[in-house]
N, C-alpha and C positions, 0 to 999 in steps of 0.2 A: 821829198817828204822824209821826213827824218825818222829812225827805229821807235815804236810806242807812240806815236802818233794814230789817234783812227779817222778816219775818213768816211764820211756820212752819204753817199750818194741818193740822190730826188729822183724819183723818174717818174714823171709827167706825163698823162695820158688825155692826150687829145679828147674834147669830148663834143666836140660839134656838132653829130651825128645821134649824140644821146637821144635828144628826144623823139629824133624823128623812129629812133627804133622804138622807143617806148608806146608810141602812138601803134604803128604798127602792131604790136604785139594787147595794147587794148582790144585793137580790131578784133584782131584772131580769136580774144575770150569772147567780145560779143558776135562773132559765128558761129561761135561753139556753142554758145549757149543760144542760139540762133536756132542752129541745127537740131540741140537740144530740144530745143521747145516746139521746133517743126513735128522732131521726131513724135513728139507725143501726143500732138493734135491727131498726128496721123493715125498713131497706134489706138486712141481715143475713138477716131470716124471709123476704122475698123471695126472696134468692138460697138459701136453706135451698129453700123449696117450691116451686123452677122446677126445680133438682138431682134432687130427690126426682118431681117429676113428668114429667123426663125419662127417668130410669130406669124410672117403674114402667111410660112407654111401651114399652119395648125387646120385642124378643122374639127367640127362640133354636128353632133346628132342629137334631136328628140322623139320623143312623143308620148301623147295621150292615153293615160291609164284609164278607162271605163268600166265602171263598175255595173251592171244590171242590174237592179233589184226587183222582185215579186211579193206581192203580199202573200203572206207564210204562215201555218200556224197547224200545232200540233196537240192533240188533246191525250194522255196515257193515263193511266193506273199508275201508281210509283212502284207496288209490291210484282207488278210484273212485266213493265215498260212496254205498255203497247197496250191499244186500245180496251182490251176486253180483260177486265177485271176477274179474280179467283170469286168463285162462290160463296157467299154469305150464307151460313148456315145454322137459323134460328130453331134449337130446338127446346120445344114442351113437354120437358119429362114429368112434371107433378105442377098439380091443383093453383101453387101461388105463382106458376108461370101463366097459367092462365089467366089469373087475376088478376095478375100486375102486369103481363105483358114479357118481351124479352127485349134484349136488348142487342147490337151489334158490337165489337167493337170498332174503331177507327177505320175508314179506309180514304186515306190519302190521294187526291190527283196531282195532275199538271199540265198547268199548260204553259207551251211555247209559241210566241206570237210576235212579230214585227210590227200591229197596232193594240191599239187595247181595243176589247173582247167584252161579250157576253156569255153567260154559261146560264143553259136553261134545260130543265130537268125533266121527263113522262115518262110515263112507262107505256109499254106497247099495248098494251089493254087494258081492259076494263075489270076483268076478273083475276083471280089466280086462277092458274091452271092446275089440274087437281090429278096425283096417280094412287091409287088406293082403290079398297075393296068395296068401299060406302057402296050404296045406290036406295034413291038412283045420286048420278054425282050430284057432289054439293056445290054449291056458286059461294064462293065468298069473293064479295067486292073489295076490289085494294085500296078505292075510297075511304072505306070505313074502316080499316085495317092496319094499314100499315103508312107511316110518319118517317122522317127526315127531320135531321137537325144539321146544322154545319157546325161542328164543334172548334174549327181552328179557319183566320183565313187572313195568305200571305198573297194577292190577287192585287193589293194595291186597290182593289173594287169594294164595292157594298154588298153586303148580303141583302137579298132580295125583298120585301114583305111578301108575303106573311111569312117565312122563310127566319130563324132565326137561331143565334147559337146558344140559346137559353131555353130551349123547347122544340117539340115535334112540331112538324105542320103534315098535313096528310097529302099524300102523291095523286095524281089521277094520272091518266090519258091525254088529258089537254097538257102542253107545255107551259110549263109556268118560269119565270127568269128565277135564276137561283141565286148568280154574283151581276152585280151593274158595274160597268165603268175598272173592270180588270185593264191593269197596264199593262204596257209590251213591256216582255222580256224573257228569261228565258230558261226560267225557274219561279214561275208563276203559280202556286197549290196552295188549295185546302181540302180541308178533311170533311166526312160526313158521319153521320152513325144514321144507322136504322132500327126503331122500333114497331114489334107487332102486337098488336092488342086485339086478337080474333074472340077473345073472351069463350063462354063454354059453349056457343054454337055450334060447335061445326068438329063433326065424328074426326079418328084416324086418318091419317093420310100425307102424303107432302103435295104441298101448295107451293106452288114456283111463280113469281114475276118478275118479268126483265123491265130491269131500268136504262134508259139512255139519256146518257148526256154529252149536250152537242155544247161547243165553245165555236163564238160567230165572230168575228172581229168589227170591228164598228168604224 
């Protein structure tokens, strides 16, 4: 070869062999990804039967709440929260008390009850009872005397006949119904006034009569 002359050389690479490495080497991606996919089924049934065997550890408790209940009911005075109310104290200091009578003001009840109620009113006797110097003692009947009004009533019930909040009606000894058909609850009241009309009968003295009222549930 002569000086400045270049010379190109081929070199030729057998390749007989190619495909069969090519196929081979497909394999091996789909083992991998074989393995791959094993791996995760597996790693999958793991988490599947660690799930399933935490739950089937659990466990659960109950029970029955019972409540008792009794019929219930409570009658008070509001001014002194308990059965026995302060003293009413009607005084006749001059001529037009006598005439016209006196008057009370309000005294509020209550009752408390889990059904609804009756409320019925007497008084313990027949007469007042008399402390003073007269003689011999006086009798005066509480029949004739002395009246009841209900001036207010939040009972949910009826005021009674003859019983009314627009007028007296006169008290005796026998019981007489005061409210009909009071709801349960548990601020149940009404109010009453008392008036006395002894007129000029009957000398100095204090005349006392107890009233009771009983609340019955129905």
């Amino acid at each position: 070869m002569e000086e400045g002359d270049i010379s190109l050389h081929l070199c030729v690479i057998k390749t007989k062999n190619t495909q069969a490495s090519f196929n081979r080497f497909k394999q091996k991606v789909k083992d991998t990804r074989r393995m791959k996919n094993t791996t995760t089924i597996a790693a999958l049934l793991v988490f599947i039967s660690s799930t399933a065997l935490a739950q089937s550890t659990s466990s659960s408790a109950g029970q029955n709440i019972i409540l008792t209940l009794t019929d219930a009911i409570e009658f008070s005075f509001i001014n002194t929260g308990n059965s026995v109310g302060n003293d009413v104290t009607l005084p006749f200091s001059n001529v037009n008390a006598y005439a016209n009578g006196v008057e009370s003001t309000a005294q509020e009840l209550k009752v408390r009850s889990n059904k609804g109620f009756t409320v019925t009113v007497k008084t313990t006797a027949t007469n007042f009872s008399y402390n003073g110097s007269a003689t011999p003692v006086p009798v005066m009947p509480i029949l004739q005397v002395l009246g009841l009004q209900v001036t207010a009533n939040g009972t949910g019930g009826n005021i009674a006949a003859p019983f009314a909040n627009s007028s007296y009606n006169t008290l005796s000894s026998t019981s007489q119904n005061l409210i009909n058909y009071g709801h349960r609850g548990g601020n149940q009241t009404f109010s009453i006034k008392y008036k006395a009309t002894p007129g000029f009968a009957y000398p100095a003295g204090t005349y006392t009569a107890e009233i009771v009222y009983t609340a019955t549930q129905t």
